[in-house]
Structures are given as C-alpha cells and as structure tokens.
N, C-alpha and C positions, 0 to 999 in steps of 0.2 A: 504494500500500500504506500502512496506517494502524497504528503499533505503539501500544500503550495502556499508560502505567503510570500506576503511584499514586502521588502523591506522599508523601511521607514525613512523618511526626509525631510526635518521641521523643514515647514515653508518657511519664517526667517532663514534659515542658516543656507536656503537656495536662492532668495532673495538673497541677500548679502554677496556669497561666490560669484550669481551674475552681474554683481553694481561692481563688481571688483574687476568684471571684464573677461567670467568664463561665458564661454558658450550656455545656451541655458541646457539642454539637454544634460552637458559636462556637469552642468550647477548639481541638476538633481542627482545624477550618480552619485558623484562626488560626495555631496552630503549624505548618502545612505551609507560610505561608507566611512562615516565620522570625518570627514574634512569640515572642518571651520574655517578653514581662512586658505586664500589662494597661496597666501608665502608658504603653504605644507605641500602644495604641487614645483616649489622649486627645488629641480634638480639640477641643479649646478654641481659641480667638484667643491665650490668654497664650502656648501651645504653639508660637506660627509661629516662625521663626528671624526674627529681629529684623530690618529694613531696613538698619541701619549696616552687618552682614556682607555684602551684596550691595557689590562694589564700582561706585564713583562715586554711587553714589543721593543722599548728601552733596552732591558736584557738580551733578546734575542741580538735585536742589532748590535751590540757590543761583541755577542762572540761571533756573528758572522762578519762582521768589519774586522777581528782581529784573526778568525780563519784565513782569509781575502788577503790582509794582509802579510802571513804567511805561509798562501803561498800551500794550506792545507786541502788536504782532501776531503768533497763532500759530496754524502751518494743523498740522494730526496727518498724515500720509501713514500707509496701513495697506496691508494685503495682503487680499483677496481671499477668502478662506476665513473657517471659524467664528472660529478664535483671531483672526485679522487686526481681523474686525467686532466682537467683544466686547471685544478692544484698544483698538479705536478707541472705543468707547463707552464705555471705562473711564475713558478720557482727554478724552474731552468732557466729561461727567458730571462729573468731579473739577474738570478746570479751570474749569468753567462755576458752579461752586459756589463756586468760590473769586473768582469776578468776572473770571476772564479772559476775555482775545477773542480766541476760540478760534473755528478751522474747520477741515473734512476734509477731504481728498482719498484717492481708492482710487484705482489705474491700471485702466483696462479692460483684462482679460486679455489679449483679442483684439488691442490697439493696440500695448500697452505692455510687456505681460509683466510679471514679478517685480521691486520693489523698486524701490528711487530711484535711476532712473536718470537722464543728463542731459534726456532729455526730456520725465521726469517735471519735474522741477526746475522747470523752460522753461516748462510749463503749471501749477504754483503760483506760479511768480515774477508771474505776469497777477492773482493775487490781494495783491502786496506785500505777504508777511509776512517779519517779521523773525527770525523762529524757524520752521524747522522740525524736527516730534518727529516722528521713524519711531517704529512699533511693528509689532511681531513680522517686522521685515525691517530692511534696512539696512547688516549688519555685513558684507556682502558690496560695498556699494555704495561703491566708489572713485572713480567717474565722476564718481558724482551730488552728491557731499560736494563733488568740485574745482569742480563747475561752481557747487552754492549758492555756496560763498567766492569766485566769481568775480563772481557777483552781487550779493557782499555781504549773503547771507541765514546766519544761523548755524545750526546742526545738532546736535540731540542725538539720539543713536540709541539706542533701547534696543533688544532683541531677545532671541531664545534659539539662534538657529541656529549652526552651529560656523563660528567664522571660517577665512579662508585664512590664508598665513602675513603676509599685511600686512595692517592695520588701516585703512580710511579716516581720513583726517584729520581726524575731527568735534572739534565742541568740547567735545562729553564722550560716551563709549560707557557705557552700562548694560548686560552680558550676562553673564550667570554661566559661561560658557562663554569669554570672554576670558583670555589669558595673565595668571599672577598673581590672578585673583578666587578665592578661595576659599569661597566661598560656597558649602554641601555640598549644596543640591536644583539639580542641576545640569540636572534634566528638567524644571526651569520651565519653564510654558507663554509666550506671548507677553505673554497679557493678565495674568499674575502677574507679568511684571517690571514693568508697567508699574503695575498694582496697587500693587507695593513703592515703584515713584518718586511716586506720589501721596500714599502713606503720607507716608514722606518728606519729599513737598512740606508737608506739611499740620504738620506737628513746626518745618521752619523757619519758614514762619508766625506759628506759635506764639508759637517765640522771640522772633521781631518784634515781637512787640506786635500782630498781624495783628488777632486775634480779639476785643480789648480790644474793641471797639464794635459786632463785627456777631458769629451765632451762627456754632458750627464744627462745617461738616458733620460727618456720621456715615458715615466712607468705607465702613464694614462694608455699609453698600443695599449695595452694591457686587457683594457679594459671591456673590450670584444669576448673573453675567454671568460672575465669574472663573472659577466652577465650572464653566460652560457652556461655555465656551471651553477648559477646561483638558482636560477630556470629549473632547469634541469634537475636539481635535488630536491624540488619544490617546498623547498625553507616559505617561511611568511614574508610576504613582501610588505616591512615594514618602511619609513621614510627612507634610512638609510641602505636598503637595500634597493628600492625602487628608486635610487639615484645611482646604483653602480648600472642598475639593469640598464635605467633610460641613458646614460652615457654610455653604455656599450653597443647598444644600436644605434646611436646618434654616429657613433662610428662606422657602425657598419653600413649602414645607409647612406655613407660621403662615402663609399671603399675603401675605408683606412681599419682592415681587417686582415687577421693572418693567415697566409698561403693555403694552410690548412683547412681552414673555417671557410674560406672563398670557395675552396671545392668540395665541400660537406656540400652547402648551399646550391652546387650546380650539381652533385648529384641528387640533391632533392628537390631539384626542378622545380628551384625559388630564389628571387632575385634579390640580392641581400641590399639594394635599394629601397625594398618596402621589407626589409623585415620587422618581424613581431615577434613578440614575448611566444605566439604558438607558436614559430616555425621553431623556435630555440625548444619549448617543452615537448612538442610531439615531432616535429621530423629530422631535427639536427642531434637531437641528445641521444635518439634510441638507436641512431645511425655509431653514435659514438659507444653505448653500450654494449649494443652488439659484440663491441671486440671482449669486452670483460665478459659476456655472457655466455658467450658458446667460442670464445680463445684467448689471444691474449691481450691485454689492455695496451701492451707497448706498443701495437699497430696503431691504435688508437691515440696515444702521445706523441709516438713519431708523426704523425699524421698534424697537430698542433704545434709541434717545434721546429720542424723543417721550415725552412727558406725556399726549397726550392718548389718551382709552382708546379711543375711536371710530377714530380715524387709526391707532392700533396695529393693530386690530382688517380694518380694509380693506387694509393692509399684508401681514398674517398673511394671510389669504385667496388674495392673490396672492402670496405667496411658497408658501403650499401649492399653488396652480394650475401655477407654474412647478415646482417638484418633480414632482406626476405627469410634468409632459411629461418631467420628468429619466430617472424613471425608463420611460417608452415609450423614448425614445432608445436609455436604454440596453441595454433589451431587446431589441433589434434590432441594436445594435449584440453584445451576446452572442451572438446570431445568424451573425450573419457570421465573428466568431471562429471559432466552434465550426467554422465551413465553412472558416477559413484552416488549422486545426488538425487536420481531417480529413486534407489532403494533404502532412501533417508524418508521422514517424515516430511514432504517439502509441503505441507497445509498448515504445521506448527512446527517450522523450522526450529533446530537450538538455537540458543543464543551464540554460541562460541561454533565454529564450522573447523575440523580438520582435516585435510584431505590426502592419503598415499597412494601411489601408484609408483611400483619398482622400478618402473622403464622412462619415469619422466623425467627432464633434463633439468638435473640441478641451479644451472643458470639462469632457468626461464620460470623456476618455479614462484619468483617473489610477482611476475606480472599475471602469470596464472592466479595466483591471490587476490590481486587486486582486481582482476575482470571477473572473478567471484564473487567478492566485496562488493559491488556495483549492481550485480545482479541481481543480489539476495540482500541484498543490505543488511549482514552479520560480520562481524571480524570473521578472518577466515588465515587457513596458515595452511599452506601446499608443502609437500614433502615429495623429494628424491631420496632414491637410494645413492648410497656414499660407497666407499669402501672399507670394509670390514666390521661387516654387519651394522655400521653405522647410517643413520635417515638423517638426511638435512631440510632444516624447514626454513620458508621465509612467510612471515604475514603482514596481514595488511588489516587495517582497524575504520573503526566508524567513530564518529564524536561521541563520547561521554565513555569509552574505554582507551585507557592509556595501557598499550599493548607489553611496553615491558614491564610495567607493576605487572599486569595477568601474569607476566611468567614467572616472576618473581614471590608472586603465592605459586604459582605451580612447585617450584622447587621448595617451598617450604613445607608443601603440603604431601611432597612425596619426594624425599633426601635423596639427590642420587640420581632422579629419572633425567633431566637435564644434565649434558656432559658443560654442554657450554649456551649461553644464550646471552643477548645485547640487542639494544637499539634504542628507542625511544616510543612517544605517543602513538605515533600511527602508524608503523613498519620498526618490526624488529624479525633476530634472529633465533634459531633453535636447532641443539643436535641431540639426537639420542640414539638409543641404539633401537633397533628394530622391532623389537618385541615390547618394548616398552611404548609402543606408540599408539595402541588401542588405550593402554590408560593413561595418555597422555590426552587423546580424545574427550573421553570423558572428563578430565580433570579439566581443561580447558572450555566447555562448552559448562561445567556448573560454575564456572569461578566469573564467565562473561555471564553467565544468569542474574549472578550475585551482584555484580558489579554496573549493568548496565539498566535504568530504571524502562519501562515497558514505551515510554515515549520513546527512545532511543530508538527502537528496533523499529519505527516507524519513518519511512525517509521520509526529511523535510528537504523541498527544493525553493531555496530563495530567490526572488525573481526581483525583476525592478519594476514591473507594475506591467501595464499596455505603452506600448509605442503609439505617440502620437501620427497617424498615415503618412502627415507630411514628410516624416523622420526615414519612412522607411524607404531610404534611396542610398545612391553609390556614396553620394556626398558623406552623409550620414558615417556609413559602412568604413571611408576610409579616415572617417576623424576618430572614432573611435579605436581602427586600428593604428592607429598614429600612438594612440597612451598605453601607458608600462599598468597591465592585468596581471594579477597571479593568486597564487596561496596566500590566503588572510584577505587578500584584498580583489577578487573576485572580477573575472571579465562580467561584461551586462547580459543578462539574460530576461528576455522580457516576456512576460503570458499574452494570449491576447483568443477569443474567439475568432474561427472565418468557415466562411465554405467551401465546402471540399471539391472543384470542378474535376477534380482528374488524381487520379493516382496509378502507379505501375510501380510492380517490383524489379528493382536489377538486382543481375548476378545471383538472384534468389535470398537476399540476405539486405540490401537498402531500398527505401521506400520513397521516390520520389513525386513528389505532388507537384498540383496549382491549385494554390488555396486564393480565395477571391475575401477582402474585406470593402465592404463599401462598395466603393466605386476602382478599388484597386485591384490587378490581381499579380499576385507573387508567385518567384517560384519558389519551394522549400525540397529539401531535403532530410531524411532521418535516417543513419548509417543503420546498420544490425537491431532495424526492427523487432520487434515481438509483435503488436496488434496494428491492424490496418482502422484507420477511423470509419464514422458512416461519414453520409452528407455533410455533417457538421460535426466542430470539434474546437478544443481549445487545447492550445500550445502552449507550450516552454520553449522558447527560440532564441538565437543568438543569428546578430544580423551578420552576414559576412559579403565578401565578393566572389562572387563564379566568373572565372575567365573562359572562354570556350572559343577556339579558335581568334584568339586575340581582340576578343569582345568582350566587354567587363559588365558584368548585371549586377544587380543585388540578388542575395540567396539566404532565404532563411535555416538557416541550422539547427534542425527541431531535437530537443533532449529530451522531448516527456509530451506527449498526447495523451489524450482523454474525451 
C-alpha cells in the first residue's frame, strides 16, 4: 500500500524566496524543503565550511607535507565502490601534483572484503610504503592499524563511516563522524573528507614556502570527481554538500572534466554539457561500480586518473561492457527472488525480508536488496555464497529502521551467529556461515517487527502537490534540471489527475502513455510497471526531457499510478 502527501510550503516563506528573485515554481520547492532565504541556495567555493572545522585535517597535513617532503612513500588503500574510487583518485591527483610518490591499493571484494585489514596490510607492506592513507574506510579497522605499526608503516585514516566505541590507533583519524569533531556536514561523502585533507594539504605547503618555485595546483579540477562520488554514495545532500555537487557540474558542463569522466559520459550517451545530479547517481556511478562488483575496482580508478583520453576512452567501454553483464545478473537474479518470495506469506509480508540463493553473485547482491526494498517496502538483506561454507549479505533499509542497530541486537541476541557485520542506517553488511542463516532469518524479520512501528511498513510517497499546466513544458523540465537534487533533499515529484488516451506496453516490462489534462496532452512514461490504469488515473510524476531523434519534448516520469 502506497499513502501520498504533499509536502508542505508556508506561503510567507514562498513569498519571501520569490521577492528575493527565485523563480516562483523554484520558491515553492525550495521552501518544502526548508529553504528560508535565497543566501542557502549559494553555492559558491567561499560558501564550503572551511577545512580547519573538520577535525585533525591540520594533522593530517603536517604528516603529508613532511612525507612530501621526504621524499616518503605512500600507497592510498580505498574501498571498492563509486565514493571509494573517486577517493582514491582524489588522492592521487592531489598528491601527484604536489610531487609525491604516491600508489593505490583497492582489496578485491571477493578475497579480502571491506577495509584495512591485516591482510590487506600484509599485501601493501610487498610495496614498502611508509604511509598509508585509507579513504572512505578505515575507522573501523583495529586489526589492520596494529599490524601496519607492527611493520613499522604509519596510518592516517580518513573516512565518513560511524565509528565503534574504540578508535584504531592511527596516527591521525580524519572523520566528521568521530567523538568531539564538530564539524556540522556530518553526511560527508568519503571523497569530500579526503577533498578537505588535500585542501589542507595544499594551505600547509603554502606556509612552507612549498610553492615559492614550482606553480600551485588548482585543487577545485577536482571537483568533477567529489561531486561524482558524493552522488553516487547517496550521503544527504546537505548545504555543504550541494555546493561540492553544484560546482562539480558547473564544471562539467564548461568541459573542465577528467579524461576519464569525459568518457564515462560518452559511453552513457550523455552530454556532460547538460549534466545532472541523475546522470552522476544512475548512469555514471553504476558504470563505475560495475568494476568493484563483478572485478576489479582499479579498472575503474585507472579509468579517473589517466590523462590520457584514448586509455580513458577503452577503459569507459569496458567498464560499460561489464555493467550490462551487471545488470543481466541481476535480472535473473530478481528472478529467482521473486520465486523465493512467492513461497513466503506475500498478503502479510514480515517485517525484516532475508533472502539466499547459493548461485547468486556476491557483488550484485546489495542492489538485488535494494530493488527488493522498493518493491515490498520491508528492509531486506540478499545473500551469496562465499567461500568456505561462508554466506555474505548486503541490505538495504526503509525509514524508521537503522539497519546496523538491527544487526547489532542480532548478534546480541544470538553470540557468535555474525562473523563480521558494519554499515550504517540504511545499507549495511553481514557474514555468516551457512547454516546459520535460517536463524538469522528469523532473528532478523522479529527484531524489524520490534523495531519498526506498523506506519512504517506502509510506503509514504512525498510529492510536491499538482503542477500548475502552464509548468509542464521543456522550459520548465530544463530549469529544474539545471538545480543540485539528491538524498535529504529530494528531486520534484508532483501528483496530478489526467486521462488516459492511449497506453502500450514495451519490451513487455515499461508502460508508455498519453495522458490528456485539460486542454493539454502529454506524453508519460512508467519503467517496470506492475498495473496498467483505466480511463483515468492519478500520478506521481517527475517532469523530464525525451530526446528522440534530436527533438527534445517534455516526458513525464510516472513513479506510482493509481
């Protein structure tokens, strides 16, 4: 069941935004989603929260200006996903400009799993560096800190994940999310901490006397990859986060973008002249995932680091080749769900969903959860088999359950069943061993019973009211897509009654209309329908552009019929 409200917009507070000189349509969004005053849509660079409030970035830069300056070795350890690899490339890029000797390592999922562990260590240590930087992991990793200092390698960690209640013993942590940091964009991405210690880096420098002889980079390039990464993890786009994003496109869109990312964009047969916050969260990021989901992530960084536009370009190719197979995977894998889900109670779903199947692909299992999650509107956690008798799971959560408290009574409530498990509110992970995973099942699906009040289990879709007809045009469609949309702060989605003149199914799976309002008639489209409407019907639509032979329309992008 689907309940639909509108979100709310004092009329003052849309009044005021439009005397101030937005557009009035922009007024009303805006103010539904708490903007009071136009100076909270400036995204300028002077606007960001300054690098000093971030605590330790002072520290970090000291030891990599006095690495730098001797002359030390340092390998980046990253994670596996889009923020992990536009981390890691933030951190090349920076340090590589400033003359260090700098290298990466990523763990193969499949070998190593998540984060610096000892035997990640073990296999940088064969490289003799004297530094290593985690990015966008780390502050979890206690093993892997004891074993560098056993090696005599030192550690700086930056990260954004929420720590446990002890801290590894690095020699300096960077995470906004550590005890005592006050630093108020606490939903920085990975590649924006790491952003801010480059910043950082670059200011002590400075002081040095660094720059006296040789020119100082322009860390703002940069700023194409922070935004991609920031997307892509779908953190909350709070102010200062929707100022890395909008200057990262404001980049991209003049072509002042890297080799890499230029031909992401021209394998996804999108013109990074009009890009948007979507092309970053659904067609650039999973292009870039792909390599960590089903091989390996350094296809996917080499692909961000290169110069060269030919090797970016044979990179992008195969990182879209491995995507489609992503998605055939994981259509088959949806498949067999739906057929584990058939011999469940699906008329009083549980509240908690866990799902195995032995043949499915460890990599694709956390989006398999999430188009579960969608479906059913229940947390839900998909499982592969591992090796040695070991199941790995990834989930995905609904509002009003914070996914790793659940597993966090999980293992309390059954010592032992959990080998290892991490994340946060709305995706985390889980291992266990094979047999343990029927009562993991059940232990999961009473602990979301417990947990989740009976409103919850009932999707709510927020909308921003009806579109005024005159709205619904190209003009419209592209000022809209012109503003920074995301996580927290929500593209527009507007309801509206129309008439149904026409509908057909393609490919057997999207549902293309012309729905008639008024005196208007539109065309709309709905991807991987479930129900076809009658005569009439009311939407949940997001206005977009359809290009079709180099002709540009409006297209409504229907999310929810009724």
């Amino acid at each position: 069941m689907t309940r639909i409200v509108t979100r709310n917009s004092a009329p003052r507070t849309v009044w005021q935004l439009e005397q101030q000189g937005l557009h009035p349509l922009l007024a009303r969004l805006y103010a539904a989603r708490g903007v009071t005053d136009k100076a909270e849509l400036d995204y300028e660079l002077k606007s960001l929260i300054p690098p000093a409030v971030l605590t330790n970035t002072d520290q970090a830069a000291h030891i990599l200006a006095d690495a730098i300056e001797a002359e030390a070795r340092m390998l980046i350890i990253g994670d596996y996903d889009c923020d992990g690899a536009t981390a890691t490339a933030v951190g090349m890029r920076a340090l590589k400009a400033l003359g260090a000797d700098v290298n990466f390592l990523v763990p193969d999922r499949f070998k190593f799993g998540y984060g610096l562990s000892p035997e990640i260590v073990d296999l940088a240590a064969e490289q003799s560096p004297d530094l290593i930087i985690t990015v966008d992991n780390g502050i979890a990793s206690l093993e892997g800190v004891d074993r560098a200092r056993e090696l005599g390698i030192a550690t700086l960690i930056t990260d954004h994940h929420l720590p446990a209640a002890t801290l590894p013993e690095a020699d300096c942590i960077v995470n906004p999310n550590q005890p005592g940091c006050e630093f108020p964009s606490k939903c920085i991405a990975g590649v924006g901490v790491m952003f801010y210690v480059a910043l950082a880096l670059r200011a002590e420098l400075r002081e040095r006397g660094f720059f006296s002889d040789r020119p100082e980079p322009n860390f703002a390039d940069l700023l194409d990859l922070v935004a991609l990464g920031t997307v892509a993890d779908v953190v909350k786009l709070d102010r200062n986060n929707r100022i890395l994003v909008s200057q990262g496109l404001k980049r991209m869109r003049a072509g002042r973008l890297q080799p890499g990312l230029a031909a992401l964009f021209k394998a996804s047969s999108r013109d990074p002249k009009r890009a948007s916050a979507f092309d970053l969260g659904f067609l650039i990021g999973p292009r870039l995932n792909a390599a960590g989901r089903l091989a390996d992530m350094r296809l996917g960084i080499e692909c961000l680091i290169t110069n060269d536009a030919g090797r970016a370009m044979q990179i992008a190719q195969e990182l879209d080749t491995l995507n489609r197979t992503r998605r055939e995977i994981e259509a088959g894998m949806q498949d067999q769900a739906l057929i584990l889900l058939e011999a469940m109670d699906m008329d009083n779903p549980a509240a908690g969903i866990a799902l195995f199947e032995p043949e499915w692909h460890e990599g694709v299992v956390g989006i398999l959860a999430s188009r579960i999650k969608e479906k059913l509107h229940r947390p839900v956690f998909a499982f592969a088999r591992s090796e040695g008798g070991i199941v790995k799971g990834s989930g995905r959560s609904i509002p009003g359950l914070h996914l790793r408290d659940a597993l966090d009574l999980v293992a309390k409530r059954a010592p032992g069943i959990l080998l290892r498990f991490g994340g946060h509110a709305m995706a985390a992970g889980a291992t266990l061993r094979e047999e343990n995973f029927e009562r993991f099942a059940q232990l999961f699906a009473e602990i979301a019973g417990e947990l989740l009040d009976p409103a919850d289990l009932t999707r709510t879709l927020e909308t921003d009211g009806a579109l005024e007809g005159s709205y619904i045009s190209l003009e419209t469609a592209r000022l809209l897509e012109n503003e920074v949309w995301g996580q927290g702060f929500p593209a527009p989605l507007f309801v509206d009654e129309f008439d149904v003149e026409q509908q057909r199914v393609l490919k057997e799976k999207h549902l293309k209309l012309r729905l008639r309002k008024g005196n208007a008639k539109l065309d709309a489209i709905q991807f991987n329908f479930s129900t076809q409407p009658g005569s009439r019907t009311r939407a949940a639509y997001r206005l977009s552009i359809n290009e079709y032979m180099g002709v540009e329309s409006p297209q409504l992008m229907i999310e929810y019929l009724e």
